[in-house]
N, C-alpha and C positions, 0 to 999 in steps of 0.2 A: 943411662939417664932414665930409661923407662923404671928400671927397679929405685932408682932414687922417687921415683914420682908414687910409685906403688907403696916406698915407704913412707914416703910422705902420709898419703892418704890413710893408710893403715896407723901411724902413730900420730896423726892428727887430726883428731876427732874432730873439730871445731873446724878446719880449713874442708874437711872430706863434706862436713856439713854445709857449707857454705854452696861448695860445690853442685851438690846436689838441688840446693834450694832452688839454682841456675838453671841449672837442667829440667826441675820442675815446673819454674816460672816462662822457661822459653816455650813447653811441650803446651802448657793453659795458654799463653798468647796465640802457638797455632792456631787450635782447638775452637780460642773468641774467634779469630779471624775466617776458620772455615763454615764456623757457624752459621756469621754476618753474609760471608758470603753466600751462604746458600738459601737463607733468608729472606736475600735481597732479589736472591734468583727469583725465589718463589712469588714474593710480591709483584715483581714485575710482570710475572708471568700470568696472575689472577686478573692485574689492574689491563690488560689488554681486551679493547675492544672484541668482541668477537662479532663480524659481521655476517648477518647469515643472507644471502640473497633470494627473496622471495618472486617469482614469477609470477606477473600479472594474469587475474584470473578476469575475465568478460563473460558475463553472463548476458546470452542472446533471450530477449524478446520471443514472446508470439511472432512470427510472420507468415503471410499467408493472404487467400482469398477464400471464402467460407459463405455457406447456404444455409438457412435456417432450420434448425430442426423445429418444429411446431410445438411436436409433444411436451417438449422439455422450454418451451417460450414463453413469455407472458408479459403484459403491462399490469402492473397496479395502479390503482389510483384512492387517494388517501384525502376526503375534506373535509374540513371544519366549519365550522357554527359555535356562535355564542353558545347556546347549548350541549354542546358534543362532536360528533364528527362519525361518518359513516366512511366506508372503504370496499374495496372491490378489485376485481382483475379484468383483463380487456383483453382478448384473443390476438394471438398475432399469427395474421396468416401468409404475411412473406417477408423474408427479409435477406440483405445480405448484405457484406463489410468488409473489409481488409486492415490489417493488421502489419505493420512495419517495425520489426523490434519491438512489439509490446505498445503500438503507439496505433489509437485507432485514426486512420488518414482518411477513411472513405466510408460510406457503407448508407442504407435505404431499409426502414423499417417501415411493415404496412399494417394498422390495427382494424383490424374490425368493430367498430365504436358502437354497432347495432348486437357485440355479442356481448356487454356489459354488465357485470353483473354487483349485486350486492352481496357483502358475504356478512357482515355483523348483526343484521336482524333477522333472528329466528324466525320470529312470526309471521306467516306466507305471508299475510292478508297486508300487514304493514310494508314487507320484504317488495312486497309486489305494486305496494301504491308509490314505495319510491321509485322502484326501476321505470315504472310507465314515466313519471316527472322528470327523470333521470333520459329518456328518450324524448322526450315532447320538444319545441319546438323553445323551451324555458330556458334548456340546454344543449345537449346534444343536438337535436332534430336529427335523429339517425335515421329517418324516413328517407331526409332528402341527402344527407351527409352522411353514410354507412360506414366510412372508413378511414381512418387520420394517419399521416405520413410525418415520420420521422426522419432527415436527410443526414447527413454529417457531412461536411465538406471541406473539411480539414482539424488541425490543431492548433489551440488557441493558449494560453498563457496557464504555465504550473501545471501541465499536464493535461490538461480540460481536450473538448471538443466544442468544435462549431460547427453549426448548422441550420436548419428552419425547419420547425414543426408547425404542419395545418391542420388544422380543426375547421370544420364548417367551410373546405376551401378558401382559408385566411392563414397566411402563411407570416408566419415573424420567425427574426431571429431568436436562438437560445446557444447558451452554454454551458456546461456541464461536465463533471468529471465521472470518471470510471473507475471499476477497476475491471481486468481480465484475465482469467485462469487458462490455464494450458488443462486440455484433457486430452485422453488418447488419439482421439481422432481427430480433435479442433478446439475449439475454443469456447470458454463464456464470458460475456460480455453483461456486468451489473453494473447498474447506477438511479439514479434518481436526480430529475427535473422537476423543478421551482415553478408551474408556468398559472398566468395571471389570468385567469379565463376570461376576465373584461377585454383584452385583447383580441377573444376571439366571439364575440356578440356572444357572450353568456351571462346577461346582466342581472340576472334572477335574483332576488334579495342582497345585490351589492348596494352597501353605503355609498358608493360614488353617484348613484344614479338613484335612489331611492332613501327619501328621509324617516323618522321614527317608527324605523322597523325594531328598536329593541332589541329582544333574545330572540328574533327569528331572523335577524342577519348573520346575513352568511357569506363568510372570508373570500377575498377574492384568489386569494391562490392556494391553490391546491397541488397536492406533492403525484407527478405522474412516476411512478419507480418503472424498471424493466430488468429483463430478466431474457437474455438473446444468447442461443445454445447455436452455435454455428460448426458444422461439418466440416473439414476441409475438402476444394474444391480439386 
């Protein structure tokens, strides 16, 4: 039977053809099908999630209790006039704060109001007529008032601080925000207060209390900046 099939094939060109077309056509259907297969592997295998689990990172805060270094301390103070605006620094000669997580919760700044000084006029003679008006009795009276107290006594909304700054021993609330740096050994503590000096019997060329003063009125709030270099304790 097999040599009948062999002759077959061999004296019949057209059937041995057909045959083979068979054999051709079944070997290409594999061929698609492993293709498809392996295609499909692959897509599925791309289209999968890859989930990667990242571990929560908490960054701590300043915390701590910390004493003023002096050297590196300072208040500014920044006012304006219809005309211009003069500025200056104010000695800080105690202070000290606490720091919870980066959040200032406490702390006692003490300036010396009688070390004030003006830094934007050159000229002694002018330099020197305003610091005397600048100490007189117009504003300051650092005679009888030598030194003004900054408290903080907790924290108050968006990050701020609360507390009472006195001038002339007249003590009002303020609020204010910070920021504070980590340094090797402790901490600094910058910000700037908004404060009304008509609040604290400084009425000298205010509009509220004096009429057609003109271009020699002068604004009632003035910008107190600070600059508080704290050690740790």
């Amino acid at each position: 039977m097999v040599n009948h099939m062999l002759t077959s094939l061999v004296f019949s060109p057209t059937k041995s053809l057909k045959i083979m077309k068979k054999i051709n056509l079944s070997l290409f259907g594999l061929l698609l099908a492993s293709a498809f297969v392996f295609v499909a592997c692959n897509q599925e295998t791309s289209t999968e999630e890859v989930v990667v689990e990242e571990e929560a990172v908490i960054e701590e805060g300043v915390s701590g209790s910390f004493i003023v270094d002096q050297e590196n301390s300072s208040f500014t103070w920044l006012g304006k006039k219809v005309t211009g605006e003069h500025f200056g620094t104010i000695a800080v000669v105690d202070a000290k704060f606490t720091m919870e997580d980066g959040v200032l919760v406490s702390g006692k700044a003490v300036a010396s109001v009688a070390s004030i000084t003006v830094d934007d006029i050159e000229d002694a003679e002018m330099n020197a007529k305003l610091l005397g008006h600048l100490n007189s009795e117009d504003f300051f009276n650092t005679e009888a008032f030598p030194q003004a107290f900054l408290e903080v006594t907790g924290k108050g909304d968006d990050g701020s601080a609360v507390g009472t700054l006195t001038i002339k021993d007249i003590s009002n609330p303020v609020e204010f925000t910070y920021e504070v740096a980590e340094t090797e050994n402790g901490a600094v503590l910058t910000g700037n207060i908004v404060v009304d000096r008509t609040l604290y019997d400084i009425k000298y060329g205010s509009g509220k209390f004096f009429e057609d003063l003109g271009d020699k009125t002068i604004y009632d709030e003035f910008d107190l900046g600070f600059t508080i270099t704290g050690v740790a304790l």
